[in-house]
C-alpha positions, 0 to 999 in steps of 0.5 A: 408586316406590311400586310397592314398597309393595306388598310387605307386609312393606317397607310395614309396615316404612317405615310403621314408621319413619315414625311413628318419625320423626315422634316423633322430630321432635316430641322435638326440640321438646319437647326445646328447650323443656324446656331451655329452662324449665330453663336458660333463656339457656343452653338452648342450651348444654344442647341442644349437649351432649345433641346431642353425647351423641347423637353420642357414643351413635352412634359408640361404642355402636352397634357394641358393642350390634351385637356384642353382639346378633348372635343376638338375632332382629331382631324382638325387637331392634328392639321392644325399642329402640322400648320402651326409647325410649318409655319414655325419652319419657315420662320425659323431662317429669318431669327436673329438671334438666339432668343428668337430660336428658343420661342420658336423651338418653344411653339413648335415643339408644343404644336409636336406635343400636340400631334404626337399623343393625339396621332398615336391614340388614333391608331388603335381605333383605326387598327382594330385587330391586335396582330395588325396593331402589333404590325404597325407598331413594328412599322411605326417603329422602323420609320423612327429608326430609318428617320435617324440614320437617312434623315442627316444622309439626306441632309448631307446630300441637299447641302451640297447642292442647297443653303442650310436656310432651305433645308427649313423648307424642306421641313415644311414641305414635310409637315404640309404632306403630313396636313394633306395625308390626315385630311384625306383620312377618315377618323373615328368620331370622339366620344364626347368629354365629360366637361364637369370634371374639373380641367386639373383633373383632366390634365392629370387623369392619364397620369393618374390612371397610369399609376394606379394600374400596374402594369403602367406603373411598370411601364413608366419605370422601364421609361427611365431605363430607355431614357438612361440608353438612349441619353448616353447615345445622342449625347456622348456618341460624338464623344466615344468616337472622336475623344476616346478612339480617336475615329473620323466624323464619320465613324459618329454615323457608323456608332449611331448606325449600330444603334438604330439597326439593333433597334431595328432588328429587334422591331422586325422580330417583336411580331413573331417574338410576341407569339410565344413570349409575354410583354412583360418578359419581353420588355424586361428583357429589354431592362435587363440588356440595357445595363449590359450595354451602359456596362460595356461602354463604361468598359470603353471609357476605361480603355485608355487609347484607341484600339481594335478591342475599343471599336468591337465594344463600341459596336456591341454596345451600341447594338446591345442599347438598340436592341434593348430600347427596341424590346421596351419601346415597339410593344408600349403602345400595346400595354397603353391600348390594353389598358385603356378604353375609349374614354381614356385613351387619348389621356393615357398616350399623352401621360405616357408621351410626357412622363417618358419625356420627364424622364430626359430631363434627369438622365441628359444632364448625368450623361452631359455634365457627368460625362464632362466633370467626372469622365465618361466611365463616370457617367457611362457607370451613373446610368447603368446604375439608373437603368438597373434601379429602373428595370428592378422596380418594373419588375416590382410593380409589374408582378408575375402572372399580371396580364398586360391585356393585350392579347397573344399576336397571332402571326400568319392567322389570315 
């Protein structure tokens, strides 16, 4: 797997996204403290409404700056939104109050919507081959993972020695490398956009394109199946570990760790998995352990106090989610490659960027306010109930014996 790394153009490139990620790790915790020194009980209240502007930059500007920005070339692009994120960061420690926080939120996480579809979409041009594709998705897979569990570890270890003010520097030090990696890195050329199609049409072309292709149709609907797992993960973790079993704060690290090495495990093995099983029963597999997963935390909640048998479930459940959103999430972008072409590929990365984010807005509040109203068995229940609806109309919309495009991963050809 690491083989890929040889190309130079794909290392710098993941080089870049890393140190991307680990700022972005450390934002959140600078974020949750500042919030914190700001509202105080209500910090909480003031991070549920920036993660909900974070949303809400995702699916609605995303598409439009991809319309908007079909010409401007990918290098300039992609500098562009890391030096408007950087700015944002250093800003971020002068607010005030909490208004200010949502504004900034709102501009760095569009200059995010920007970035993040525009990077993917260059990668399959860089990473020609299929079994090095495959591999850096793999790759890209794991960093997204590590980023999870090292980056609030790193965040930990900083704050013993620094304010939660320079931890925003840090950020910006991770967007500035991410600049200095993608402007020392060759890009492929555009192909010049078709300006005489109206812009709503090129806003919603990818979307469009999506729906009218099968196996995409079955992809945004496992989407919501990941959005299910992974809503009851970030947002009830803290409360399975701390309300139901009565654990430490740091078991909530240990919980998110199950989840992150499921993901991870599976990430690892999709290179040889995809040698001898399809995408799609691969990522239905993965739709169909997700509500196992969603099942055996309901089981959890169920479980009045706090016992060994509670932290065994916690564990397999965890891991069970992990390994589920991995087998959809790692092989997507192969289906979104197969079945694009150079004309369309940045339009349908960005639909698939937006619509999977669309997707939170409906399975955060059933495991926020569910959780809160009705209990935890309640939501844990509601969601095993969505991903099962999810996973179901994936298997309808993606028929038996319709190819995804995306050729057999060839391990150990070369």
């Amino acid at each position: 797997m690491i083989e890929v790394l040889r190309h130079p153009q794909f290392r710098r490139l993941f080089t870049a996204q890393v140190v991307a990620l680990v700022g972005t790790g450390l934002l959140t915790v600078a974020l949750g403290l500042l919030a914190y020194d700001l509202a105080g009980s209500d910090a909480g209240a003031v991070l549920g409404t920036a993660l909900a502007i974070k949303m809400i930059a995702y699916v609605l500007v995303a598409p439009v700056i991809s319309a908007l920005t079909d010409r401007v070339p990918r290098r300039v692009l992609l500098v562009s939104a890391d030096v408007i994120r950087m700015v944002i960061a250093l800003t971020l420690p002068f607010v005030t109050h909490a208004w200010q926080i949502y504004v900034l939120i709102f501009i760095l996480q569009s200059a995010s919507a920007t970035f993040t579809p525009a990077f993917q979409a260059v990668i399959p041009s860089v990473l020609v081959d299929e079994e090095d594709y495959t591999r850096g998705l793999t790759l890209s897979r794991l960093a997204y993972d590590l980023e999870s569990l090292l980056s609030p570890v790193l965040a930990a270890a900083l704050l013993t020695v620094i304010s939660y003010n320079l931890l925003f520097v840090g950020t910006a030090a991770g967007f500035v490398v991410s600049a200095i990696m993608v402007v020392g890195t060759r890009l492929p050329r555009l192909v010049p956009a078709d300006r005489s199609i109206p812009l709503a049409r090129r806003i919603t072309g990818g979307a469009q394109l999506m729906l009218a292709r099968p196996v995409l149709r079955g992809l945004l609907a496992m989407n919501l199946a990941v959005a299910a797992a992974t809503a009851l993960v970030v947002v009830n973790t803290v409360v399975y570990v701390r309300d139901l079993l009565d654990g430490p704060a740091s078991a909530v690290a240990l919980a998110l760790g199950c989840y992150g090495g499921g993901s991870m495990l599976i990430a690892l093995s999709i290179p040889l998995l995809l040698t001898t099983v399809s995408d799609r029963r691969l990522m239905l597999t993965g739709c169909a352990l997700l509500p196992v997963g969603l099942l055996t935390a309901a089981l959890i909640a169920g479980l009045a106090p706090a016992s060994a048998l509670g932290w065994t479930l916690l564990a397999i459940a965890w891991i069970t989610l992990g390994a589920g959103t991995s087998l959809i999430n790692t092989p997507s972008a192969r289906l979104l490659r197969a079945q694009s072409d150079t004309d369309t590929r940045t339009a349908v990365f960005t639909a698939q960027f937006s619509l999977s984010h669309a997707c939170f807005l409906v399975t955060y509040p059933i495991a926020g306010w569910v959780g809160a109203g009705a209990g935890q068995l309640a939501a844990a229940f509601a969601l095993a109930i969505v991903a099962t609806l999810a996973g179901t109309t994936a298997a309808r919309m993606w028929p038996i014996g319709t190819p995804s495009g995306a050729e057999p991963v060839a391990v150990g050809s070369r």
